[in-house]
py3Dmol code that shows the C-alpha trace and the ligand (Angstrom):
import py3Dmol

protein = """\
ATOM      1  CA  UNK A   1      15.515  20.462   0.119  1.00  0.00           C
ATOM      2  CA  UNK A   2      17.362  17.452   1.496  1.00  0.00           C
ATOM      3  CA  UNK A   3      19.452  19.443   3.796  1.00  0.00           C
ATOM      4  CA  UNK A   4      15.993  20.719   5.059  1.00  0.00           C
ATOM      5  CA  UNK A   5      14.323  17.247   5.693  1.00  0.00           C
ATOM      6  CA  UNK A   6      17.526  15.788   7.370  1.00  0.00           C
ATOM      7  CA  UNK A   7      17.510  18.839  10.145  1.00  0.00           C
ATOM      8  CA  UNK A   8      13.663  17.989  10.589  1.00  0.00           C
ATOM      9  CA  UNK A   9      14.502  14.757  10.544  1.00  0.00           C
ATOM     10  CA  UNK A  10      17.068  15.218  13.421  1.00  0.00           C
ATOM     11  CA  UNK A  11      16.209  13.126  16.691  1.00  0.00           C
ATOM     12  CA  UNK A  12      13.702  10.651  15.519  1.00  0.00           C
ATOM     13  CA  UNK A  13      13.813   7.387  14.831  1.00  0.00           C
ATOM     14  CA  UNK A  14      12.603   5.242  11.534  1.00  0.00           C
ATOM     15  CA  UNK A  15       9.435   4.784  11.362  1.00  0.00           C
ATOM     16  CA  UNK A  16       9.593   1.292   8.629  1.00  0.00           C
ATOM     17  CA  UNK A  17      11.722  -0.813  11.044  1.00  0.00           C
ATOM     18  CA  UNK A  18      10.482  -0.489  14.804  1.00  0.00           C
ATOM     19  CA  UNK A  19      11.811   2.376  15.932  1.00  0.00           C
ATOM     20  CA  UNK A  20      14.912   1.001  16.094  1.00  0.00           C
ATOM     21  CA  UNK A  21      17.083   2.516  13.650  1.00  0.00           C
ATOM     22  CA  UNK A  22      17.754   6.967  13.526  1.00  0.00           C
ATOM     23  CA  UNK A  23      16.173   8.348  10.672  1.00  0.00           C
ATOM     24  CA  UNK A  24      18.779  10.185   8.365  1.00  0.00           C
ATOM     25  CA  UNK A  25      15.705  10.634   5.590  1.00  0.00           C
ATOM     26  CA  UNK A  26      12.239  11.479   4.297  1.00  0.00           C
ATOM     27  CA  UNK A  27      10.700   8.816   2.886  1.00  0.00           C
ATOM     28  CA  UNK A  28       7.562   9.840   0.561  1.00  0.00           C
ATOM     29  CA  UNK A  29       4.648   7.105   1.046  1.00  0.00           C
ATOM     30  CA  UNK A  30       2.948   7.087  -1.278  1.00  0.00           C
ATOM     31  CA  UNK A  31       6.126   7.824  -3.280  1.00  0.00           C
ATOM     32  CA  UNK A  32       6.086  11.312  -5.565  1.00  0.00           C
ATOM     33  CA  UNK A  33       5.933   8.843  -8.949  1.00  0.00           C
ATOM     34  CA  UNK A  34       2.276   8.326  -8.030  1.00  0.00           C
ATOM     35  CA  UNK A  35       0.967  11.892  -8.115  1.00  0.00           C
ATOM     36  CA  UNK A  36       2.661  12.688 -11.621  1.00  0.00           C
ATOM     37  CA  UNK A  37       1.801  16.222 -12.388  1.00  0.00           C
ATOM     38  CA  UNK A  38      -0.819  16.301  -9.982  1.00  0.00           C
ATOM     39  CA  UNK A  39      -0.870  17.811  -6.348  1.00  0.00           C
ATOM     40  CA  UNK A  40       0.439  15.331  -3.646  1.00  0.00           C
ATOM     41  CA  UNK A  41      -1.490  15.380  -0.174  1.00  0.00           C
ATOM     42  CA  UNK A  42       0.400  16.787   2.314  1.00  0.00           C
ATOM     43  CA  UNK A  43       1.844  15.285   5.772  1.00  0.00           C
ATOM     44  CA  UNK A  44       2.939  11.781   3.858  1.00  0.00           C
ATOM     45  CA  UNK A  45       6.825  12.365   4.485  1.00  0.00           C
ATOM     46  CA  UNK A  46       8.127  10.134   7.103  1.00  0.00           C
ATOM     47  CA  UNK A  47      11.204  10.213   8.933  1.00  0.00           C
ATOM     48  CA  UNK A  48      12.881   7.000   7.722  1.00  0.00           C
ATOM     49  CA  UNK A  49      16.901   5.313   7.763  1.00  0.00           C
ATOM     50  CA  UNK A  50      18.767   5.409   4.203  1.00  0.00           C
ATOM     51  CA  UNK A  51      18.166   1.228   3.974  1.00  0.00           C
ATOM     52  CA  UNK A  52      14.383   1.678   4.687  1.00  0.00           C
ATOM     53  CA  UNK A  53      14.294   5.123   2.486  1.00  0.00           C
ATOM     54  CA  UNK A  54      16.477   3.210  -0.722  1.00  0.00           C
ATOM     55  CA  UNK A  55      14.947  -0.175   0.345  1.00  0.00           C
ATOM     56  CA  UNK A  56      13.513  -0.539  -3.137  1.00  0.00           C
ATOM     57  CA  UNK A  57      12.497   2.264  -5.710  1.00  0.00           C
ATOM     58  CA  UNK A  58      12.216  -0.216  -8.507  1.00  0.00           C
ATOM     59  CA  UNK A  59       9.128  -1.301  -6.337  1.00  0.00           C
ATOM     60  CA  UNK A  60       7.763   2.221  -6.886  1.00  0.00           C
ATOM     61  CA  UNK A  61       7.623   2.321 -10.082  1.00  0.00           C
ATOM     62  CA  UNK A  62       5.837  -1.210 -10.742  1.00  0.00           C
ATOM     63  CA  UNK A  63       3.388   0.660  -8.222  1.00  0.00           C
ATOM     64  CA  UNK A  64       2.895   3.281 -10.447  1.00  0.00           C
ATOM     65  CA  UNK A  65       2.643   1.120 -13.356  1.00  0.00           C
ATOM     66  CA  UNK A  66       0.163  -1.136 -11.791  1.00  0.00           C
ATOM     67  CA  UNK A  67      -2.018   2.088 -10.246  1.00  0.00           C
ATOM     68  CA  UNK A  68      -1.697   3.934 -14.018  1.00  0.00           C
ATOM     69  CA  UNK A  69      -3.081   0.808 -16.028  1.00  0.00           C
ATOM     70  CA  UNK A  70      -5.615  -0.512 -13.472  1.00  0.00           C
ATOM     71  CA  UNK A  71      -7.205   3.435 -13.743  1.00  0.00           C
ATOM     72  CA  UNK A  72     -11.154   2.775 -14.424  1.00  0.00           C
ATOM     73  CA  UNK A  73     -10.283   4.643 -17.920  1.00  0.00           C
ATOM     74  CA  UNK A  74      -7.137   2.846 -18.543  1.00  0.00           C
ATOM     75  CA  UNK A  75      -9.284  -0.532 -17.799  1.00  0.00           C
ATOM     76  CA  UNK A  76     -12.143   0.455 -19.794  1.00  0.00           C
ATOM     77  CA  UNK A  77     -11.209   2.763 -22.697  1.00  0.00           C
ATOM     78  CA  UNK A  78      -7.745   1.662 -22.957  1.00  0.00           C
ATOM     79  CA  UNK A  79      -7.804   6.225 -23.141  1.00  0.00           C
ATOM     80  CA  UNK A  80      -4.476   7.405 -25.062  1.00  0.00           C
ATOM     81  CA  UNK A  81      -1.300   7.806 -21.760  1.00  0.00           C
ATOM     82  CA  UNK A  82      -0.184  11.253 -21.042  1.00  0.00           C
ATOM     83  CA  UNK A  83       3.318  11.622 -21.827  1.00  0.00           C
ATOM     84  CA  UNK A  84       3.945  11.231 -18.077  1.00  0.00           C
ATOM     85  CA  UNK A  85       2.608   7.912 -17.871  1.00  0.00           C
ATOM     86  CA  UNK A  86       3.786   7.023 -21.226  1.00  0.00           C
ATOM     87  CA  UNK A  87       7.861   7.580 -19.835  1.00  0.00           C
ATOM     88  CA  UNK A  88       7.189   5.543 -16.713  1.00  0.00           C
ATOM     89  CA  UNK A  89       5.560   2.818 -18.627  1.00  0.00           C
ATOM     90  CA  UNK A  90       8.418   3.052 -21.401  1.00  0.00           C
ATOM     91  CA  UNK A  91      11.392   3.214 -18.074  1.00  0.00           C
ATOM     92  CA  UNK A  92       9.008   0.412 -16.783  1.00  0.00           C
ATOM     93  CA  UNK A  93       9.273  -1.847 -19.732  1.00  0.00           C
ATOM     94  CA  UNK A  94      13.042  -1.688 -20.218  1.00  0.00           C
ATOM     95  CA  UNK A  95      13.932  -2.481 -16.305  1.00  0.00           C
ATOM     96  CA  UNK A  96      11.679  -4.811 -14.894  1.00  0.00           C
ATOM     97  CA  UNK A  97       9.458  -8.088 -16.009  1.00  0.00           C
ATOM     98  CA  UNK A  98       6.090  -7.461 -16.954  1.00  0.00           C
ATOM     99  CA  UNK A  99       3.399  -7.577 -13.714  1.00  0.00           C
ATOM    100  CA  UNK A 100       0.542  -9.330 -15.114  1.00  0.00           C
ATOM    101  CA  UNK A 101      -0.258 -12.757 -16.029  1.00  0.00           C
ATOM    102  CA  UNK A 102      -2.292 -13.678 -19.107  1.00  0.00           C
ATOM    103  CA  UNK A 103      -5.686 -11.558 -18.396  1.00  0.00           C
ATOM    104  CA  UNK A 104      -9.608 -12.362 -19.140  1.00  0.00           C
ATOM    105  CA  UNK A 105     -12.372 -10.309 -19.708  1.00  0.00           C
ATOM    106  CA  UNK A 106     -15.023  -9.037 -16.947  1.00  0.00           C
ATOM    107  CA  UNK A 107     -18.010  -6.942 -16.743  1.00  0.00           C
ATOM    108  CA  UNK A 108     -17.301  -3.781 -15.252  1.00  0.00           C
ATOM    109  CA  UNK A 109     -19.683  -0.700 -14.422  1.00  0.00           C
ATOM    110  CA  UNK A 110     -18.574   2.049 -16.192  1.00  0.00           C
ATOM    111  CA  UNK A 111     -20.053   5.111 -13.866  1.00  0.00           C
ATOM    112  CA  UNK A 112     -19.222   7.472 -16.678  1.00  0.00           C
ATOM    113  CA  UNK A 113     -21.735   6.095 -18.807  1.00  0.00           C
ATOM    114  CA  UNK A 114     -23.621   3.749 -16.839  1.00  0.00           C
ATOM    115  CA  UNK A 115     -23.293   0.921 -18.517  1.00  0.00           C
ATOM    116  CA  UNK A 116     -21.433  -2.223 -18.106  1.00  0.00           C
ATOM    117  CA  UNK A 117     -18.535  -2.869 -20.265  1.00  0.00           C
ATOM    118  CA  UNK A 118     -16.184  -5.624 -20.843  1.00  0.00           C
ATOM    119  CA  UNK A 119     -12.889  -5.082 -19.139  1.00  0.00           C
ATOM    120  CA  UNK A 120      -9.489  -6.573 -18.887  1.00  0.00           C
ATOM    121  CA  UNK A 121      -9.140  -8.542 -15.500  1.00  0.00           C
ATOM    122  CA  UNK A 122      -5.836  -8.703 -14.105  1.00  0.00           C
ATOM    123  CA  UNK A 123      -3.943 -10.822 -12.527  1.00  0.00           C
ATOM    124  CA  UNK A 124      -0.601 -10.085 -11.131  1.00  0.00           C
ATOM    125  CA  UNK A 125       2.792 -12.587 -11.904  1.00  0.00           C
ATOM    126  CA  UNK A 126       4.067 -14.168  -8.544  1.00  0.00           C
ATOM    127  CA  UNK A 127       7.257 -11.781  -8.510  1.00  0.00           C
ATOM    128  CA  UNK A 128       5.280  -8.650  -9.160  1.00  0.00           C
ATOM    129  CA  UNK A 129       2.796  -9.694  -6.703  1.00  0.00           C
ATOM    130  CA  UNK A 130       5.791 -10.524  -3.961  1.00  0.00           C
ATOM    131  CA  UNK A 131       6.782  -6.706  -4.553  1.00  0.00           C
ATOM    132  CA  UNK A 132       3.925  -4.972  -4.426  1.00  0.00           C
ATOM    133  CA  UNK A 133       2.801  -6.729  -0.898  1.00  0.00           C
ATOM    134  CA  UNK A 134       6.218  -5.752   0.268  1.00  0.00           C
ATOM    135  CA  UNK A 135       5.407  -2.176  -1.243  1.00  0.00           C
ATOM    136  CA  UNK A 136       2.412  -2.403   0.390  1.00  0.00           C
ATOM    137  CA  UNK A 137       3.715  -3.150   3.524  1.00  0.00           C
ATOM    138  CA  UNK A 138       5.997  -0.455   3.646  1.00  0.00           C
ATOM    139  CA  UNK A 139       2.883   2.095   3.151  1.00  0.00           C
ATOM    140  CA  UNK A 140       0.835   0.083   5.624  1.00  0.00           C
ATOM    141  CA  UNK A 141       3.736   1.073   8.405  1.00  0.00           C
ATOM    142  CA  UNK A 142       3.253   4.688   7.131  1.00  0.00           C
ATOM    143  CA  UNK A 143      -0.372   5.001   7.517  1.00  0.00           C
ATOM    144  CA  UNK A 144      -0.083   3.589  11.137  1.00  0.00           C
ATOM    145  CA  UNK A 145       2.348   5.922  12.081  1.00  0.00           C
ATOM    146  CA  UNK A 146       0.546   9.075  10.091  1.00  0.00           C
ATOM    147  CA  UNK A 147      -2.734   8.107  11.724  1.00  0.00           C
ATOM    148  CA  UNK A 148      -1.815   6.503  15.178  1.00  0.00           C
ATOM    149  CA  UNK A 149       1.345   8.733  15.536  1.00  0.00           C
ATOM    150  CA  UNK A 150       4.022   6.225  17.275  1.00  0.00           C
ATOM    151  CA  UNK A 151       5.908   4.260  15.740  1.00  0.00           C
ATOM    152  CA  UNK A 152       4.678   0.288  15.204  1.00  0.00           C
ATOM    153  CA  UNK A 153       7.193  -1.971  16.892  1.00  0.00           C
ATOM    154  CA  UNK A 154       9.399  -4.724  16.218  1.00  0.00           C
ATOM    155  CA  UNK A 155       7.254  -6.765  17.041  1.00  0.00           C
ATOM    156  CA  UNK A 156       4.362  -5.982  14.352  1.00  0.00           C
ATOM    157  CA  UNK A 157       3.065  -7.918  12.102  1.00  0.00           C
ATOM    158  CA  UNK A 158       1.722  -6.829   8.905  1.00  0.00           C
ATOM    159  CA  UNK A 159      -0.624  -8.678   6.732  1.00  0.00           C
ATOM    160  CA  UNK A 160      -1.587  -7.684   3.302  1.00  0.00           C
ATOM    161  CA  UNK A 161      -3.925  -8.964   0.748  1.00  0.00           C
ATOM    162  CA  UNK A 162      -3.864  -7.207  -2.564  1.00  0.00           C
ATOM    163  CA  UNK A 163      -7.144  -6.716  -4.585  1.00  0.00           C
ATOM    164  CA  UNK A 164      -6.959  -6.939  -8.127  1.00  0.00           C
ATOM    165  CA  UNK A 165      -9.800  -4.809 -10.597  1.00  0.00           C
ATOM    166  CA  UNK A 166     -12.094  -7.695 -10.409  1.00  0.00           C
ATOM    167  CA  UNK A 167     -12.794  -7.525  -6.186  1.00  0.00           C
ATOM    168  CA  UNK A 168     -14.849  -5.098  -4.549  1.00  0.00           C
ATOM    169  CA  UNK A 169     -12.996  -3.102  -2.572  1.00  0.00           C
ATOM    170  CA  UNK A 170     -15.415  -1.945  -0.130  1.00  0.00           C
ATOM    171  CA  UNK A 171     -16.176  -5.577   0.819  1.00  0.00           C
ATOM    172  CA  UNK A 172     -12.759  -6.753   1.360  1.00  0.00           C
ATOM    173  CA  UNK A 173     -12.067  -3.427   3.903  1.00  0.00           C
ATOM    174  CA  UNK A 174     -15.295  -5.224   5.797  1.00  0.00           C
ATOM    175  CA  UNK A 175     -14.541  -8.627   5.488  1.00  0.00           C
ATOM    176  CA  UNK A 176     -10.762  -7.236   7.030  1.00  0.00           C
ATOM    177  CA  UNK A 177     -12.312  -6.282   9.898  1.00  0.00           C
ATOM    178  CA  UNK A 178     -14.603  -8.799  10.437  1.00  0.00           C
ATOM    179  CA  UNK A 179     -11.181 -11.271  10.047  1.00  0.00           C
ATOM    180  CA  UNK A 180     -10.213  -9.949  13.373  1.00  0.00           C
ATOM    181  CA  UNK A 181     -13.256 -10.929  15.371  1.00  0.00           C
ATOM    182  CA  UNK A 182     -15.747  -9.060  17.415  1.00  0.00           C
ATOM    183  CA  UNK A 183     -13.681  -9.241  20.625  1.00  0.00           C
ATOM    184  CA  UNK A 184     -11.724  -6.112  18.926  1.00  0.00           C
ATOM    185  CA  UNK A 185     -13.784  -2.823  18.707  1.00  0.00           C
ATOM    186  CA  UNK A 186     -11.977  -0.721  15.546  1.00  0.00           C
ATOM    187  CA  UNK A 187     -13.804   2.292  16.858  1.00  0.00           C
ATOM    188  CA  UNK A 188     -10.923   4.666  15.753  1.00  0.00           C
ATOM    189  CA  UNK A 189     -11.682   5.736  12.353  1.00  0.00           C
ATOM    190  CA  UNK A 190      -9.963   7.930   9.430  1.00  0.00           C
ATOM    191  CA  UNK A 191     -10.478   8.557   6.163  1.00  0.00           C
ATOM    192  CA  UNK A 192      -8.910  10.106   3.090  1.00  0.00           C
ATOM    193  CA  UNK A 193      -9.928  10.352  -0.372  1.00  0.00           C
ATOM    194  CA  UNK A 194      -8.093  12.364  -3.119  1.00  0.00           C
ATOM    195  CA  UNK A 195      -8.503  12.137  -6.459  1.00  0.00           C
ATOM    196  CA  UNK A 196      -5.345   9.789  -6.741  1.00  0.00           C
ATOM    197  CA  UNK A 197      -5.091   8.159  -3.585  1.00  0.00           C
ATOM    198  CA  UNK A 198      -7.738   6.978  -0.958  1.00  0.00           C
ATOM    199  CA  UNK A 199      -7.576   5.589   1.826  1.00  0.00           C
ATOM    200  CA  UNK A 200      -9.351   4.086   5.020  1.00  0.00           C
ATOM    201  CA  UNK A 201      -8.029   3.282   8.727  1.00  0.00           C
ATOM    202  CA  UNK A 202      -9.656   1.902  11.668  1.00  0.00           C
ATOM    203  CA  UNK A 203      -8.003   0.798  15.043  1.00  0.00           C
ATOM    204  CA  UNK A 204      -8.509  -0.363  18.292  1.00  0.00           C
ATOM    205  CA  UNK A 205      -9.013   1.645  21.277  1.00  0.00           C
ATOM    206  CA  UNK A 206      -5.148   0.814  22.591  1.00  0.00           C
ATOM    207  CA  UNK A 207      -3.830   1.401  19.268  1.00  0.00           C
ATOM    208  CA  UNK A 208      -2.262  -1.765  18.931  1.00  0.00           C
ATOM    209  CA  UNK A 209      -3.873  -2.988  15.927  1.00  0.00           C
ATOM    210  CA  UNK A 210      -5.260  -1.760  12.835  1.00  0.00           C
ATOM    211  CA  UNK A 211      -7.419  -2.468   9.989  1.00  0.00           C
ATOM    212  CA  UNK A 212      -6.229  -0.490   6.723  1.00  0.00           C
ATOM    213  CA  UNK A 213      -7.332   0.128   2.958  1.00  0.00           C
ATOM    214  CA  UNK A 214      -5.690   2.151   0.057  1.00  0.00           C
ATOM    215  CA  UNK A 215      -6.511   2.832  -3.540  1.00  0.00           C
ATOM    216  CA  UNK A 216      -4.765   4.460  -6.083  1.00  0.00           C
ATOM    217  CA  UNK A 217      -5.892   6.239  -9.032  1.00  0.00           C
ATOM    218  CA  UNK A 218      -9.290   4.326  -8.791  1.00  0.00           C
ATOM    219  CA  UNK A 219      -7.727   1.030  -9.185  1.00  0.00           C
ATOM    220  CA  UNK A 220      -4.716  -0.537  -7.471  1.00  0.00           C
ATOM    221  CA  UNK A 221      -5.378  -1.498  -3.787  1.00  0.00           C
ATOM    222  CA  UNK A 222      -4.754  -3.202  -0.683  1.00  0.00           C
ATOM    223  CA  UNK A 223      -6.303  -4.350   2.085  1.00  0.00           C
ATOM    224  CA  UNK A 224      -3.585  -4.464   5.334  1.00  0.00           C
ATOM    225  CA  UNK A 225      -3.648  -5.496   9.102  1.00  0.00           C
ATOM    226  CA  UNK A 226      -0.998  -4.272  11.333  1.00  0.00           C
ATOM    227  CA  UNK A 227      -1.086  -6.061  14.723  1.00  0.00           C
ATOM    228  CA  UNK A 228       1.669  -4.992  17.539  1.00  0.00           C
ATOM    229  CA  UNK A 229       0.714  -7.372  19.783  1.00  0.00           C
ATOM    230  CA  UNK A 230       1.377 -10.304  18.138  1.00  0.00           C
ATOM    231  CA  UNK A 231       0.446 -12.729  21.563  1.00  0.00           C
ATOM    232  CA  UNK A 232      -2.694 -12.449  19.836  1.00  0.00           C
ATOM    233  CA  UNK A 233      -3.653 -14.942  17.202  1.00  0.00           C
ATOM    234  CA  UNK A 234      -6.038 -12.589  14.722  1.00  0.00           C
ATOM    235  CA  UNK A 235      -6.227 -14.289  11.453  1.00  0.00           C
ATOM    236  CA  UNK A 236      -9.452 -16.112  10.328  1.00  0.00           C
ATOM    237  CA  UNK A 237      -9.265 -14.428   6.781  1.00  0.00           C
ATOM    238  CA  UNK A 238      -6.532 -16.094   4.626  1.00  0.00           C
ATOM    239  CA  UNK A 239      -4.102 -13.054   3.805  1.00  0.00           C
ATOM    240  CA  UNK A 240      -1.471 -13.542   0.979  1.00  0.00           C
ATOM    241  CA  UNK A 241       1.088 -12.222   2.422  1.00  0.00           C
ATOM    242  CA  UNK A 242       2.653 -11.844   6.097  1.00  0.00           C
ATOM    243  CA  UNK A 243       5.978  -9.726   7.323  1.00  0.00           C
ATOM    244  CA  UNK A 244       7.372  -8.158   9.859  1.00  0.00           C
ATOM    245  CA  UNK A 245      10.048  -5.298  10.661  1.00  0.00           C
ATOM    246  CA  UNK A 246      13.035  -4.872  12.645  1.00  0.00           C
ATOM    247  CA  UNK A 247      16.035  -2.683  13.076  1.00  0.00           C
ATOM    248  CA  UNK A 248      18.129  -5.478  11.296  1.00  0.00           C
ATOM    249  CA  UNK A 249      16.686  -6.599   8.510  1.00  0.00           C
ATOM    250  CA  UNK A 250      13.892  -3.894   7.678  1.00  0.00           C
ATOM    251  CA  UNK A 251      10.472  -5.043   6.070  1.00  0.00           C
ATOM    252  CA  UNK A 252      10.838  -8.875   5.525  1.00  0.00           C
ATOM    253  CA  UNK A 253       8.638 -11.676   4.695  1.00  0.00           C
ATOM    254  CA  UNK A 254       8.004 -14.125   7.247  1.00  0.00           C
ATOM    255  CA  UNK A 255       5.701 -17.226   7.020  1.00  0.00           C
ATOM    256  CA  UNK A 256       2.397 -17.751   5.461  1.00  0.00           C
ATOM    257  CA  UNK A 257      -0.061 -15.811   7.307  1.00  0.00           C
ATOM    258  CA  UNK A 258      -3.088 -18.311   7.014  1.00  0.00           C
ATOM    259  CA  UNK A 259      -4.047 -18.980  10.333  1.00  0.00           C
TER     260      UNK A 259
END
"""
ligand_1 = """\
1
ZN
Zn 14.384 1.795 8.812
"""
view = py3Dmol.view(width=600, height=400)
view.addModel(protein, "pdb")
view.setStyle({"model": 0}, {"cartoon": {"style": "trace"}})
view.addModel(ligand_1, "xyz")
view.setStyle({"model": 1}, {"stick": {}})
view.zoomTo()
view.show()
């Protein structure tokens, strides 16, 4: 299988650092720990270099964790793990500090029964949040290049803000594009929604920027902004995080991106 994906591999470039770097790998965004037992979309294999591809697995896994326990049943029903999520949280739990703060209850709708319930709000610890944006970024870069097909340059930027159980995704996607101001027209627009992973994309008409939201398992998610022409000063919505990617150091935080 790995011989197979570095011949179709063969030729391009990396598709996480700018284009920069040949791709000697397939890098699986979302990764394959997400879609345990469970069909994974197909056409989310990128051609990626062995530092992007390795870059951080540990980083899929607190992914996983994070998408697993923020499930609408996991929140609400605290329902019994399958054995599949019951090893990853177990292999979570003896590598890596736990990704939640101290939580507080909510009132979530429970569309199963139509009520509202009290749920567990969560809030993530500073280091698990640092990850996951860096995660996120990394499938943010993947989505541009799945939808928009080139690769975004070295001179992106890519801002992420991640939601958290208690925010309504919907309404952040909006508020995201609204960020970017109504000199922009987002009129490209894809979706996909799966039962495990969701997602929606809008860019501009010179595919230079781009407006992006994902959900996993019903819960997890991220709203993301990838802008390649970064003469442009976008930001009126306070993102949490802010990186940017090049052939020499990969995905990396740079500073704040509050404008
Ligand atoms: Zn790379």
């Amino acid at each position: 299988m790995a011989r197979n994906h570095r011949k179709v591999w063969q030729g391009k470039k990396c598709v996480l650092c700018g284009g920069q770097r040949p791709a000697e790998d397939c890098e699986h965004a979302p990764p394959k720990v997400l879609f345990l037992g469970q069909t994974r979309p197909k056409g989310w294999e990128f051609p990626s270099c062995k530092r992007c591809n390795n870059g951080a697995s540990s980083n899929d896994t607190l992914a996983a964790y994070v998408a697993y326990s923020q499930a609408p049943d996991a929140i609400l029903h605290s329902t019994p793990l399958s054995s599949h999520q019951q090893k990853l949280i177990n292999g979570f739990g003896n590598n890596l500090p736990f990704p939640y703060k101290q939580g507080h209850s909510v009132p979530v709708y429970d569309e199963t029964t139509q009520t509202w319930k009290s749920a567990r709000h969560v809030e993530y610890t500073d280091q698990a949040a640092t990850s996951l944006a860096l995660w996120a970024a990394k499938q943010s870069l993947a989505m541009w290049y799945r939808f928009i097909g080139t690769i975004a340059s070295h001179h992106s930027t890519i801002d992420i803000s991640l939601l958290t159980n208690a925010m309504h995704p919907d309404g952040e996607f909006e508020q995201a594009l609204h960020s970017i101001g109504p000199s922009f027209s987002m009129s490209t627009k894809k979706n996909l929604v799966d039962q495990n992973f969701s997602c929606k994309f809008q860019c501009n008409s010179q595919k230079n920027l781009a407006v992006m939201f994902a959900q996993y398992h019903g819960g997890f998610a991220f709203v993301s902004k990838i802008n390649d022409r970064p003469s442009a000063k976008l930001s009126r919505l306070g993102y949490q995080y802010k990186f940017s990617t090049n052939g020499h150091d990969g995905i990396h935080q740079i500073k704040s991106g509050r404008a």
